[in-house]
matplotlib code that plots the C-alpha trace (Angstrom):
import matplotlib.pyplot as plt

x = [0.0, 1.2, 1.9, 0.7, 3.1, 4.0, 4.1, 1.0, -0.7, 1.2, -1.0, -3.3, -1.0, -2.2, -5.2, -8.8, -10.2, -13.5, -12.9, -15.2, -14.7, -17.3, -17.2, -17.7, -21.2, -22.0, -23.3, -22.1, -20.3, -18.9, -20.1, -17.5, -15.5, -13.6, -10.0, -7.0, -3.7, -1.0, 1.3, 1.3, 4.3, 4.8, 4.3, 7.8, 7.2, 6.6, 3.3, 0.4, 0.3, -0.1, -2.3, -1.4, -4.1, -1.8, 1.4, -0.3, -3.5, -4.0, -5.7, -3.7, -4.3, -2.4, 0.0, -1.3, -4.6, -6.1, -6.0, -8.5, -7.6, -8.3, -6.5, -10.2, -10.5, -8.2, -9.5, -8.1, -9.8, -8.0, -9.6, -8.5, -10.6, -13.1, -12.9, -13.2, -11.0, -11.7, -10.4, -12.5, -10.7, -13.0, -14.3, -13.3, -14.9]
y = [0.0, 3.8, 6.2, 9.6, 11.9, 15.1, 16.6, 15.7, 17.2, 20.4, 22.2, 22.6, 25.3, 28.4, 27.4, 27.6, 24.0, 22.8, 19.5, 16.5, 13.6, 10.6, 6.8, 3.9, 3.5, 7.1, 7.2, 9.5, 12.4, 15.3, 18.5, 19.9, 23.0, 25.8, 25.8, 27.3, 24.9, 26.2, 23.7, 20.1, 17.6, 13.7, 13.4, 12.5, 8.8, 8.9, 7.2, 10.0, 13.1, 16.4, 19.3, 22.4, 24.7, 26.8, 26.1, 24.1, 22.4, 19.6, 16.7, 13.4, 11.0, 7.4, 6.9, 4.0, 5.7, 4.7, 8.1, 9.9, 13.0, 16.2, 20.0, 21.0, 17.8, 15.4, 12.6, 9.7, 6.3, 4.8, 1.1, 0.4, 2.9, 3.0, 7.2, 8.8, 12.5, 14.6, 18.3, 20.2, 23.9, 26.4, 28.9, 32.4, 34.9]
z = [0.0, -0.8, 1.7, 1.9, 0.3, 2.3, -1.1, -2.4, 0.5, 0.8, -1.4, 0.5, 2.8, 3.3, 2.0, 3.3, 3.8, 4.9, 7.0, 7.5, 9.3, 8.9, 10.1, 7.6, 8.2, 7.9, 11.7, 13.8, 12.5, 13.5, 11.9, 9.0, 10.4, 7.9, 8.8, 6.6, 7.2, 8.3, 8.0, 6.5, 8.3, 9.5, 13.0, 14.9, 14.5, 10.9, 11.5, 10.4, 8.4, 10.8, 9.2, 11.6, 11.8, 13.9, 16.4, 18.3, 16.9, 14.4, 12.3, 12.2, 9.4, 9.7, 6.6, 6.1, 4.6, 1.3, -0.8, -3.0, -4.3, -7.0, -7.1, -5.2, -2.9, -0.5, 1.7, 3.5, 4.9, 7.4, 7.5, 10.8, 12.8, 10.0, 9.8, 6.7, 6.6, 3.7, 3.3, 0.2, -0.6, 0.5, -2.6, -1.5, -3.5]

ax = plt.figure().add_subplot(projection="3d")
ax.plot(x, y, z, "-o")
ax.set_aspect("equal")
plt.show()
């Protein structure tokens, strides 16, 4: 299985970002939030992908995620924990 690439994911930096995160049956689920990322980097273990959202605060997606992705939309699945993460770029006008 492929890795997330740092690379492929840094460009959404700087960039405003509406975040969902669903589980695989589509139960529960948090409602989306509008964040701009601040920073995209592995976490010190080289286990997930950190999106910053400033010093301090941020999403972790396991590595290990099967990838979907477009210029306008990123998401993860992690089939362990069954959790869906999907960033869309927000339309500033």
């Amino acid at each position: 299985m492929e890795l997330i690439n740092l690379e492929d994911v840094k460009k959404f930096t700087g960039v405003p970002v509406e975040i969902f995160i669903q589980d695989e049956q589509a139960g529960d689920q948090a409602a989306s939030v509008k964040k701009t990322i601040k920073k995209v980097k592995y976490c010190p273990d080289h286990t997930h992908i950190r999106f910053y959202f400033d010093d301090f605060y941020f999403l972790a997606v396991p590595l290990t995620s099967k990838i979907n992705e477009s210029d306008e939309e990123w998401s993860a699945f992690d089939v362990d924990s069954g959790l869906t993460y999907q960033l869309k770029k927000v339309q500033v006008f």
